[in-house]
C-alpha positions in Angstrom: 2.5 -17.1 3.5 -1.0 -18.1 1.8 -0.4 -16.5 -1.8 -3.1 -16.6 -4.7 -0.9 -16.0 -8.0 -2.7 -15.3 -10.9 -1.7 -16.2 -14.5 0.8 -18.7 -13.5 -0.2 -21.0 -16.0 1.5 -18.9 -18.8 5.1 -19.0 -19.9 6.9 -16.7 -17.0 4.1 -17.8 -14.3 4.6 -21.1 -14.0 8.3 -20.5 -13.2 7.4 -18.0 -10.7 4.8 -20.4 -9.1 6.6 -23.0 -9.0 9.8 -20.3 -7.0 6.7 -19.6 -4.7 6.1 -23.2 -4.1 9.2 -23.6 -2.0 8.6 -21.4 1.1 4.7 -20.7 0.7 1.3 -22.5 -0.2 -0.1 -21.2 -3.3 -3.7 -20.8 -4.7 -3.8 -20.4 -8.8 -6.5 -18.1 -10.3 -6.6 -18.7 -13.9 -8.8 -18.3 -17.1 -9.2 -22.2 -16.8 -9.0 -25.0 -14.6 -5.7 -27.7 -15.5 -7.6 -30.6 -13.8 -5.2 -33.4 -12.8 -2.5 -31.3 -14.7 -1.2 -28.9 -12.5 1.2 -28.2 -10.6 1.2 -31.1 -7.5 1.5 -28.5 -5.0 -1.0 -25.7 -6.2 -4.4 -25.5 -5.8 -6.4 -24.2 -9.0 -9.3 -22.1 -9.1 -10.8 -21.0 -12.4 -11.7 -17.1 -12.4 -12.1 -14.3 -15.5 -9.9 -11.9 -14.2 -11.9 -9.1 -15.5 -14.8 -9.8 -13.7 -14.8 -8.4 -10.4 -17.7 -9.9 -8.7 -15.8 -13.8 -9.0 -12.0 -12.0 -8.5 -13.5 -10.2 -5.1 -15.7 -13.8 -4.2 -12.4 -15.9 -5.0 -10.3 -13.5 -2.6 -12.2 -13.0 0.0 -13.2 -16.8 0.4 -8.6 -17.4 0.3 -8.0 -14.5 2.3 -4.6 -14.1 1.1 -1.3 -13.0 2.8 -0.5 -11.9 -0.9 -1.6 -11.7 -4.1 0.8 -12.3 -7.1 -1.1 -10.7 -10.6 1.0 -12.0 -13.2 -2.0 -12.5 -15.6 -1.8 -10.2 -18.7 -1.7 -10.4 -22.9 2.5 -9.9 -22.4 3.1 -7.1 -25.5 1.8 -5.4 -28.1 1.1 -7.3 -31.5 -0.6 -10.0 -30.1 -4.6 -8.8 -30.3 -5.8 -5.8 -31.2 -4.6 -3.0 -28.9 -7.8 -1.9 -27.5 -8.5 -5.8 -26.0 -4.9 -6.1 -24.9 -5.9 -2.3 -22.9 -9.1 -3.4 -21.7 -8.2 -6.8 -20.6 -4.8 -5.6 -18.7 -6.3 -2.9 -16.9 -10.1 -4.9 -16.3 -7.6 -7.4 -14.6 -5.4 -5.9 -12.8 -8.2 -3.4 -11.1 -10.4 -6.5 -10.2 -6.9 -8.2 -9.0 -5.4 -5.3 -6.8 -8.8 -4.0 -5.5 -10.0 -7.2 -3.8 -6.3 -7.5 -2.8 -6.5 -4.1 -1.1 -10.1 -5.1 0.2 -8.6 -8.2 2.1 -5.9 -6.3 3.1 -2.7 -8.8 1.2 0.0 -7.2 0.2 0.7 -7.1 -4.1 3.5 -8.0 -6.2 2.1 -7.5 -10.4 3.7 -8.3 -13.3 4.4 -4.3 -15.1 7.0 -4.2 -18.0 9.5 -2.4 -19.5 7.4 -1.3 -22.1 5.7 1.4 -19.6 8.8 3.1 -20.7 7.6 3.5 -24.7 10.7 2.5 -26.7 10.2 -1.1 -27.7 6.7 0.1 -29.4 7.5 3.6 -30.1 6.9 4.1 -34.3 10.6 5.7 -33.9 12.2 3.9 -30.7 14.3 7.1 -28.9 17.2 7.3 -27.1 16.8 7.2 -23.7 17.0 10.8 -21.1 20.0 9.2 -19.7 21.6 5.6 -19.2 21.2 3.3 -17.7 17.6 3.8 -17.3 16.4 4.3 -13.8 12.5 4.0 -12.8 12.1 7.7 -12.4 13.0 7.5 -16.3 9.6 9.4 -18.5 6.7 6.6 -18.8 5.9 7.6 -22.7 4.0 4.6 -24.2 2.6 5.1 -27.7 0.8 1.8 -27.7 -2.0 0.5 -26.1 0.5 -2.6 -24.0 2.8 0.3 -23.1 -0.4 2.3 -21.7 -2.0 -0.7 -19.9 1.3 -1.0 -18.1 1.3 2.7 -17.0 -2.1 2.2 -15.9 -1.8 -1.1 -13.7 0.7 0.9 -12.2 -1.4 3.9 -11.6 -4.3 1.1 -9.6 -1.0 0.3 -7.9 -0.3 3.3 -6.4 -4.2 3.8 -5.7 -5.1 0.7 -3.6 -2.0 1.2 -1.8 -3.0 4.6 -0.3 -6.0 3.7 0.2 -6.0 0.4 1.8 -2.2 0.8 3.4 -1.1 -2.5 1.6 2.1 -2.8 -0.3 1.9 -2.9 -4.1 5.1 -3.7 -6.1 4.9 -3.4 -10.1 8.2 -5.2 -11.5 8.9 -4.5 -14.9 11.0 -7.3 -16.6 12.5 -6.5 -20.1 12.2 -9.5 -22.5 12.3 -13.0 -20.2 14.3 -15.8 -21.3 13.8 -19.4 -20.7 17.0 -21.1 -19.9 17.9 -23.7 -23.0 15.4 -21.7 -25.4 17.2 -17.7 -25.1 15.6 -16.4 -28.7 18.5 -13.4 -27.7 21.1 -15.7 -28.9 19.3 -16.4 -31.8 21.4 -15.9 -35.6 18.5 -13.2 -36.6 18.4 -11.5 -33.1 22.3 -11.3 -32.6 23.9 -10.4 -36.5 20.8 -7.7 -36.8 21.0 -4.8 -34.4 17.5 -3.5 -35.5 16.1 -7.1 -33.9 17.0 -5.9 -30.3 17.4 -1.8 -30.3 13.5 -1.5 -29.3 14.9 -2.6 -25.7 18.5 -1.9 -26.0 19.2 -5.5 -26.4 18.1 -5.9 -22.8 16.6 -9.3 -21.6 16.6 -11.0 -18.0 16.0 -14.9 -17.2 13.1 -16.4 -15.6 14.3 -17.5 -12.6 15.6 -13.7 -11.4 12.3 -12.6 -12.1 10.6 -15.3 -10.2 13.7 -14.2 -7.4 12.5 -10.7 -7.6 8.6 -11.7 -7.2 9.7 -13.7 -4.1 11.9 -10.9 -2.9 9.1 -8.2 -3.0 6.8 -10.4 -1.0 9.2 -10.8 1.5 10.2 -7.4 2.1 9.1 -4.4 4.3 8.1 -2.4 1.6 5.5 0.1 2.2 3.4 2.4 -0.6 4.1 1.6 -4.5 7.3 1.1 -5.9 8.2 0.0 -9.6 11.4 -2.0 -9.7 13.3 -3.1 -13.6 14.1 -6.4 -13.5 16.7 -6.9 -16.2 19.9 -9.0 -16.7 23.1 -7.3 -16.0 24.7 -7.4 -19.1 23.0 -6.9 -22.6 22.3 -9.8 -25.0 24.9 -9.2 -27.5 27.6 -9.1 -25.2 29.1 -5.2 -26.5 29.9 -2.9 -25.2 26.7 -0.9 -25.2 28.4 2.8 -25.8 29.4 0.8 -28.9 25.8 -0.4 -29.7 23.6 2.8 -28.8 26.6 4.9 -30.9 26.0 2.5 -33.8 22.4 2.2 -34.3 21.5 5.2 -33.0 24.2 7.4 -34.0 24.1 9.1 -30.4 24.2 8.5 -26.3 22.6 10.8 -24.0 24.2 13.1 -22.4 23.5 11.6 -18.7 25.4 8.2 -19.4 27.5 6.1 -17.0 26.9 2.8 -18.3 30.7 0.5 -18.8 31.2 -2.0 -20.7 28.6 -4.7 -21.8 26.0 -3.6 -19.2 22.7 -3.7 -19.7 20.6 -0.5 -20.9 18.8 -0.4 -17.3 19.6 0.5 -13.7 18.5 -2.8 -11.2 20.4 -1.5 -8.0 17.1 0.0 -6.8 16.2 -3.7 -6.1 19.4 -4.2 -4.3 18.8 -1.6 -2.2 15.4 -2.0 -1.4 15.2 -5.5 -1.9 18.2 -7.5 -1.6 17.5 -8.5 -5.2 20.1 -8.8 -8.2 20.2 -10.4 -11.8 22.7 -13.3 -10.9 21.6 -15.7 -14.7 23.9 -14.4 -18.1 22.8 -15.9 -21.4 26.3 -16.8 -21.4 26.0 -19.8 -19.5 21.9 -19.9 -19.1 21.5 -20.2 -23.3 22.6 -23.5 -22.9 21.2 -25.0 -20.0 19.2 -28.0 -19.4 15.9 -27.3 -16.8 12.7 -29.2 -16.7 9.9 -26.4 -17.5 7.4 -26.3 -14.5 4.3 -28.1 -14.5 1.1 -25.9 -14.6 
């Protein structure tokens, strides 16, 4: 397929470009151009995201097969909230709208955080575990909202122009030889890693997933967690939510070290599952994608 990805020049995007690289010819929309720099097999185009006169010009000149919209400010804490809302939502309504208008199908980097516990001011226990995407969105910070939002465009251009539109939401991504979840201060503190249940999931599944969504017969919106299978402290997590939370709901099936969420909707829909542990991908040796 012809796919424009944006944001692949950030941390997880330029593992999932370079995934896309292997079966399909990709176009890079970014805040700014790499120049001789990027990736040999991706063209670069250099686009604000927020403005949709350039997003709609650069799509309909490409007209895409799909659109990947990984371009976002990735969690709360990092500008203030009302730039990380207005730059998230800007983007991702210029993004899928031009999408819609050229008729490619979507794939958009959501999160975890639609779910409002790593953010919450007192993070909750969850309705029931593991957490499946019908799970309450109930962000209390701006990130969180964006998320729910982007989702919300989702849903819209996808009725309305009959394209596909699939928001993955990835708890906290790892880079294989960096893992910060195996870290001393992340794994002898259970306050470090409660906000997500000490959930986390590798690059390269999520760049899997991405690949797997575009490849499918979806049809309509669907939101999809994208999460390791087992949780980053390697407990059982019975053990971990009884500890630090002093309770499990009363809808829980989760055994053993599992993680906190529920992937098998991407099984079944997508042929998709979390195959990278931190037990053996903390230590490993990859190059790190050009971009």
């Amino acid at each position: 397929m012809e796919i424009v990805v944006t944001g692949g020049r950030g941390q997880t995007g330029r593992w999932v470009v370079d995934r896309l690289t292997k079966d399909h010819t990709v176009t890079c929309l970014d805040l700014e151009h790499p120049g001789n720099n990027g990736h040999p097999e991706v063209e670069y185009r250099a686009v604000d995201l927020t403005d949709y006169g350039s997003v709609f010009d650069a799509l309909t000149t490409l007209e895409p097969d799909a659109v990947v919209h990984w371009a976002a400010i990735p969690a709360a804490g990092i500008k203030p909230g009302v730039d990380t809302y207005r730059n998230n939502t800007l983007s991702a309504h210029s993004v899928l709208t031009a999408a819609g208008r050229v008729g490619a199908r979507v794939v958009q980097a959501s999160s975890d955080g639609a779910y409002g516990f790593f953010f919450a001011d007192e993070t909750p226990v969850p309705d029931e575990l593991p957490i499946p995407e019908t799970h309450a969105l109930r962000p209390e910070d701006d990130y969180g909202l964006s998320k729910v939002v982007t989702e919300e465009i989702g849903k819209t251009i996808a009725r309305r122009d009959d394209v596909s539109v699939a928001s993955i939401r990835p708890s906290w991504i790892q880079i294989p030889g960096e893992y910060p979840c195996r870290d001393d201060a992340y794994t002898s503190n259970l306050d470090a890693g409660a906000g997500n249940y000490w959930s986390y999931v590798d690059v390269r599944d999520v760049a899997d997933l991405v690949d797997a969504a575009l490849t499918s017969d979806l049809t309509g919106h669907e939101a999809f967690n994208c999460v390791a299978q087992d949780n980053a402290l390697g407990r059982p997590l019975r053990e971990l939510m009884t500890e630090h939370y002093g309770a499990l709901p009363e809808n829980c099936s989760v055994e053993g070290d599992a993680s906190a969420y529920d992937t098998t909707k991407a099984t079944r829909l997508l042929g998709w599952e979390p195959t990278r542990s931190w037990r053996t991908a903390a230590s490993e040796t990859i190059p790190t994608p050009q971009i």
